[in-house]
C-alpha positions in Angstrom: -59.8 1.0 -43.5 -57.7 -1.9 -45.7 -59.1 -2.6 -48.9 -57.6 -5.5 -50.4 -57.9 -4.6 -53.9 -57.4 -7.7 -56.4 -58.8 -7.6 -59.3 -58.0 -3.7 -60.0 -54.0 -2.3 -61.1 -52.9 1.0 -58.8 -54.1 3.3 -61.4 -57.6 2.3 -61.9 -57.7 2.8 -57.9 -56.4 6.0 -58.1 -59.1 7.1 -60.7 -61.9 6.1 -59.0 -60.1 7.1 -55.7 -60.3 10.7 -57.2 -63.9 10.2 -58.9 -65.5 9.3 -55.6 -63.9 10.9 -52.8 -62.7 14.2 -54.7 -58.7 13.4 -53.1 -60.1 13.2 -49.2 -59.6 9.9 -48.5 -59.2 9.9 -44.7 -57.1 6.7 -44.0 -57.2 3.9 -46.3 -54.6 1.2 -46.9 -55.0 -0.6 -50.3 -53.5 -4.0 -51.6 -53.4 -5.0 -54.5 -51.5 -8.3 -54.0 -52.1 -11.2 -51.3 -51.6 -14.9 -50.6 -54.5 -17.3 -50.6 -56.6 -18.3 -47.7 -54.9 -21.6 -45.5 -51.3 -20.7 -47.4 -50.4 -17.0 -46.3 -53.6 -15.2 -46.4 -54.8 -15.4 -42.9 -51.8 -14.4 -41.3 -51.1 -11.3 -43.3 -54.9 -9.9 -42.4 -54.3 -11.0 -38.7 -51.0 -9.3 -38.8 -52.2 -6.3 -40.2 -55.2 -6.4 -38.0 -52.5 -6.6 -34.8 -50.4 -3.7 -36.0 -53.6 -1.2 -36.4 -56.3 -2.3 -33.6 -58.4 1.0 -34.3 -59.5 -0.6 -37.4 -63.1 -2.1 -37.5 -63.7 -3.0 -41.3 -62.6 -4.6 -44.0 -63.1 -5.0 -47.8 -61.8 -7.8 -49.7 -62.6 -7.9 -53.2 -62.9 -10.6 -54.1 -63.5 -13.6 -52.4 -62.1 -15.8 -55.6 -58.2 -13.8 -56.0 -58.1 -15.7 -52.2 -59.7 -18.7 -52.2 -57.7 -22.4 -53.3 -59.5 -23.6 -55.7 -59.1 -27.2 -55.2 -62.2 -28.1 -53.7 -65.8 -26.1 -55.1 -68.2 -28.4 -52.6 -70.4 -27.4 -50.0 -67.8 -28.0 -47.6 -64.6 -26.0 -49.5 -66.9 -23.3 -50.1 -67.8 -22.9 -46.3 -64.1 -23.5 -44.8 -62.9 -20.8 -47.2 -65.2 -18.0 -45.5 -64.8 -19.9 -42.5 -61.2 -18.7 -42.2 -62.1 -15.0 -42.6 -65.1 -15.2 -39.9 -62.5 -16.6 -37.3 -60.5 -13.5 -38.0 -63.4 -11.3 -37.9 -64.7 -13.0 -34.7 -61.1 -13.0 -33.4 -60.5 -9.4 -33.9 -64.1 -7.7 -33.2 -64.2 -6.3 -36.9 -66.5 -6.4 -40.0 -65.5 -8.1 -43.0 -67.1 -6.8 -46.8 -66.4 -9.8 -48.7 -66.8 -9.5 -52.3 -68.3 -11.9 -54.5 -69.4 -12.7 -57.9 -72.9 -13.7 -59.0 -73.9 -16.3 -61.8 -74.6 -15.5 -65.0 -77.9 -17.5 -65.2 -81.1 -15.9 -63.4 -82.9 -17.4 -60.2 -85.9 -16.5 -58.3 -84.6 -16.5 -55.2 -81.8 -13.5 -54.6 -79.5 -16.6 -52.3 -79.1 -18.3 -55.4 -77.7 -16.1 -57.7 -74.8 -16.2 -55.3 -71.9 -18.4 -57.5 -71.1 -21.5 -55.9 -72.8 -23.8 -53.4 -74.5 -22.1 -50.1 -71.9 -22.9 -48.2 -70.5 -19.5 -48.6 -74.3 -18.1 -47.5 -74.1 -20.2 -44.4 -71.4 -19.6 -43.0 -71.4 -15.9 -44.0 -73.0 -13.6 -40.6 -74.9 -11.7 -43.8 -75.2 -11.7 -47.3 -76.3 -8.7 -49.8 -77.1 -9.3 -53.2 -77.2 -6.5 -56.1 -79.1 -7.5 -59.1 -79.9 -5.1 -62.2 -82.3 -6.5 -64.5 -80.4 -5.2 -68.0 -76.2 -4.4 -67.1 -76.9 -0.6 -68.4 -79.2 0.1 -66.0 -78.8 2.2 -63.7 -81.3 1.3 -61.4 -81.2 -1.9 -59.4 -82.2 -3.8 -56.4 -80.5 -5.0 -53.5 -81.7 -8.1 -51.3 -80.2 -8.2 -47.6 -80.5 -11.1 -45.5 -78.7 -12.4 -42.3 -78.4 -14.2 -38.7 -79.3 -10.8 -37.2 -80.6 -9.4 -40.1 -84.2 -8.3 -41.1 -84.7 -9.9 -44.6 -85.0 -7.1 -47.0 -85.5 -5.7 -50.3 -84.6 -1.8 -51.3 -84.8 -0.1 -54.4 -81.5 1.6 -55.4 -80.5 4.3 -58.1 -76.4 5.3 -59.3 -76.0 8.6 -59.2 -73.1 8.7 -61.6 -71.7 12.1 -60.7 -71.0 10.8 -57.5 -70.3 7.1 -58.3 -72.4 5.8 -55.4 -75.9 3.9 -55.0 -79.0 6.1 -53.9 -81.3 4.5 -51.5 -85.0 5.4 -53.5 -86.9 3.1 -51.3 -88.1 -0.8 -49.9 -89.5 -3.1 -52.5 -91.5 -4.5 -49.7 -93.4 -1.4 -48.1 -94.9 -3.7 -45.7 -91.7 -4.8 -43.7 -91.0 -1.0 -43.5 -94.3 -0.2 -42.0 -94.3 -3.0 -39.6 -90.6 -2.1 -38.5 -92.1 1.7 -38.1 -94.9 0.4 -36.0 -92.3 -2.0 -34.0 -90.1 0.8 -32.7 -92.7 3.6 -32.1 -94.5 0.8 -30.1 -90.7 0.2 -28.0 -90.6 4.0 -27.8 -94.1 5.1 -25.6 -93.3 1.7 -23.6 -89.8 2.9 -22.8 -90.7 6.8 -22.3 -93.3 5.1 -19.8 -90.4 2.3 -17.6 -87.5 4.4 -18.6 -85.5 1.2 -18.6 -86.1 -3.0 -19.3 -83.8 -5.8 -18.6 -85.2 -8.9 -19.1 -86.0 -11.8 -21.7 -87.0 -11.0 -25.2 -90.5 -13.1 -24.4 -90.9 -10.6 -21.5 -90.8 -7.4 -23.3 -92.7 -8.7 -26.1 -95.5 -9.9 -23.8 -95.2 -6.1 -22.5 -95.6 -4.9 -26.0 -98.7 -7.1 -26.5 -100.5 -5.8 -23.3 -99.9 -2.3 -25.3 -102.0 -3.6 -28.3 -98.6 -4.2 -30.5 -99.0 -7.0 -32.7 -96.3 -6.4 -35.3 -94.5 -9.7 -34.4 -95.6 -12.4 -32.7 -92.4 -14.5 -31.5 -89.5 -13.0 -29.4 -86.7 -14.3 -31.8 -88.6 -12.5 -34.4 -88.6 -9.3 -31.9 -85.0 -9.2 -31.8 -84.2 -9.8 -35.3 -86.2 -6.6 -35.4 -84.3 -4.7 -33.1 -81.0 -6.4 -33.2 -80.1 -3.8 -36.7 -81.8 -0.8 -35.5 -79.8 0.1 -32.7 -78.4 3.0 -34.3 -81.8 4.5 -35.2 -83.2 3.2 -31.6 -80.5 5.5 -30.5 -80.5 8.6 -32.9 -83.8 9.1 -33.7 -85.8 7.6 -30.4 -83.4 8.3 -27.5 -83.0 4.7 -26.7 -80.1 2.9 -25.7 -80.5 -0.6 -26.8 -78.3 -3.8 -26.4 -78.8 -8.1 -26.9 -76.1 -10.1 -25.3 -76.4 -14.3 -24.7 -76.1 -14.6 -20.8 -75.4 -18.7 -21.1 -77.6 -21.8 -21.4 -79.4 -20.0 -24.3 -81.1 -17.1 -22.4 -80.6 -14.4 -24.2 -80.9 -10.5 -22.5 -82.3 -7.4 -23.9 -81.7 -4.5 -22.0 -83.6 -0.9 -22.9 -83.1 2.8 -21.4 -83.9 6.0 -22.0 -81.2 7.9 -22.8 -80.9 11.0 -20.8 -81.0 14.9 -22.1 -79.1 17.5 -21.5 -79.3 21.1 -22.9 -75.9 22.8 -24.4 -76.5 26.2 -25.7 -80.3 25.9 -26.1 -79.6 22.8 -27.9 -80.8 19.4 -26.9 -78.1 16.6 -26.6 -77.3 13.1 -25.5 -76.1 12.9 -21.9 -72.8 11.3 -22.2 -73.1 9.7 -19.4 -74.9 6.7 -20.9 -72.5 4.0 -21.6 -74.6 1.2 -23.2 -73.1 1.7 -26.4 -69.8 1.3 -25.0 -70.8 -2.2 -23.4 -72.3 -3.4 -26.4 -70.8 -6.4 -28.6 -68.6 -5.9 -31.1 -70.0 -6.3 -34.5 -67.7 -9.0 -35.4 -69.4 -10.0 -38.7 -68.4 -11.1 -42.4 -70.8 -10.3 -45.0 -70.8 -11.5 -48.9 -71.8 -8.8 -51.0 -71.8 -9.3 -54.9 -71.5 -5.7 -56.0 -68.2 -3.9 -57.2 -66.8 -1.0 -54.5 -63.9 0.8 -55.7 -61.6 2.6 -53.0 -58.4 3.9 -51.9 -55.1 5.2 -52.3 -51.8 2.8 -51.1 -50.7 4.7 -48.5 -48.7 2.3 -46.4 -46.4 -1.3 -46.7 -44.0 -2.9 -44.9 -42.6 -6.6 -45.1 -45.9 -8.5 -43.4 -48.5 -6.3 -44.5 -50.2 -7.0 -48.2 -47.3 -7.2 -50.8 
């Protein structure tokens, strides 16, 4: 994983390298230098990204040690994450982009972002971490995206371990209504074994079942579309959404297969949805601090 590293000198790194992975760092590049965006920037990342294809996400922190500053409109704001979506989109990888939030309070989480929305709208998603009083050390974080069930969860820093505790959702409702969504998917799949079809199909089949969670198919899938992984892990269902052309857009369902190794219950790896599934080519604003990493590795077109 490269973590581009701006705002930090190698020794703070190192100490909270040490703090928070206890010296196993598996493998990390860190920079602590780098052009800006349009001038340099672009090329190094896609170079980088080139040399090491195995890599599938990156941090930059933060967005403004990048960014030209000669234009703060909707429109410079947009073209600068604009250049790092093409590289995600380009290179099938994820993208943390670190950002800053205003000093002045808002009641809507977007707006607390600093800047215009263009950096929100062209950004895949966008978390925001808010603590009411800066010694807290509980907190909330707001989630939001193109694919991306709008949430709210209730966090705790467990200062031992310098990380963020998930304590719960701020809105048990959504939680409750996602629970009902993918137990409903479950005794419908268990029954079919497998669906390929529209998203207005298998919600109709859902609502001849007496599920009434959601009531539109884009609103299905934005429900589905991030729990793939616990579709998966914890129901046994291999899920994927791809765009087939002219704006019909596929869902395809199956039940994974079993098999027993040892007297222990496994996945058949014979299932290869995952493996044909899209790549999650996203960037994603988050205004929180991450610390990370241990230079390992540079050479004359990487991050000087």
């Amino acid at each position: 994983m490269p973590y581009v590293s701006l705002e930090d000198p190698r020794q703070r790194i190192q100490k909270r390298l040490a703090e928070v992975t206890g010296g196993d760092t598996g493998q990390i590049w860190i920079a602590t230098e780098a052009e800006l965006i349009g001038t340099g920037f672009d090329e190094q990342l896609a170079n980088f990204l080139s040399d090491y294809p195995n890599v599938k996400f990156v941090i930059i922190d933060t967005l403004q040690k990048v960014r030209q500053m000669m234009d703060c409109s909707y429109a410079g704001d947009y073209d600068a994450v604009s250049h790092i979506k093409m590289i995600a989109d380009r290179f099938g990888v994820s993208i943390l982009l670190v950002h800053h939030t205003r000093k002045a309070g808002a009641s809507d989480p977007l707006q607390m972002i600093s800047g215009t929305t263009g950096l929100s709208g062209c950004a895949d998603g966008v978390m925001v971490i808010q603590k009411k009083l800066r010694q807290e050390t509980e907190a909330e974080l707001f989630v939001t995206g193109r694919d991306t069930i709008d949430m709210q969860m209730q966090l705790q820093f467990d200062s031992a371990a310098k990380i963020w505790d998930f304590i719960g959702y701020s809105n048990p409702e959504k939680t409750e209504k996602k629970a009902r969504l993918l137990s409903a998917v479950y005794e419908l799949i268990t029954e079919i074994k497998t669906f390929d079809g529209t998203p207005t199909e298998l919600l109709k089949l859902l609502q001849e079942r007496g599920e009434n969670s959601v009531s539109k198919p884009n609103a299905l899938t934005r429900l589905l579309n991030p729990n793939t992984e616990i579709l998966r892990h914890d129901y046994g269902i291999a899920y994927r959404s791809d765009d087939r052309g002219g704006g019909v857009r596929k869902v395809h369902l199956k039940l994974m297969p079993v098999v027993e190794v040892d007297g222990t219950v496994v996945e058949d790896g014979s299932d290869d949805s995952a493996d044909n599934a899209s790549p999650d080519d996203t960037v994603t604003i988050v205004t929180m601090a991450l610390t990370s990493g241990e230079k390992t590795s540079r050479r004359k077109g990487d991050f000087e």
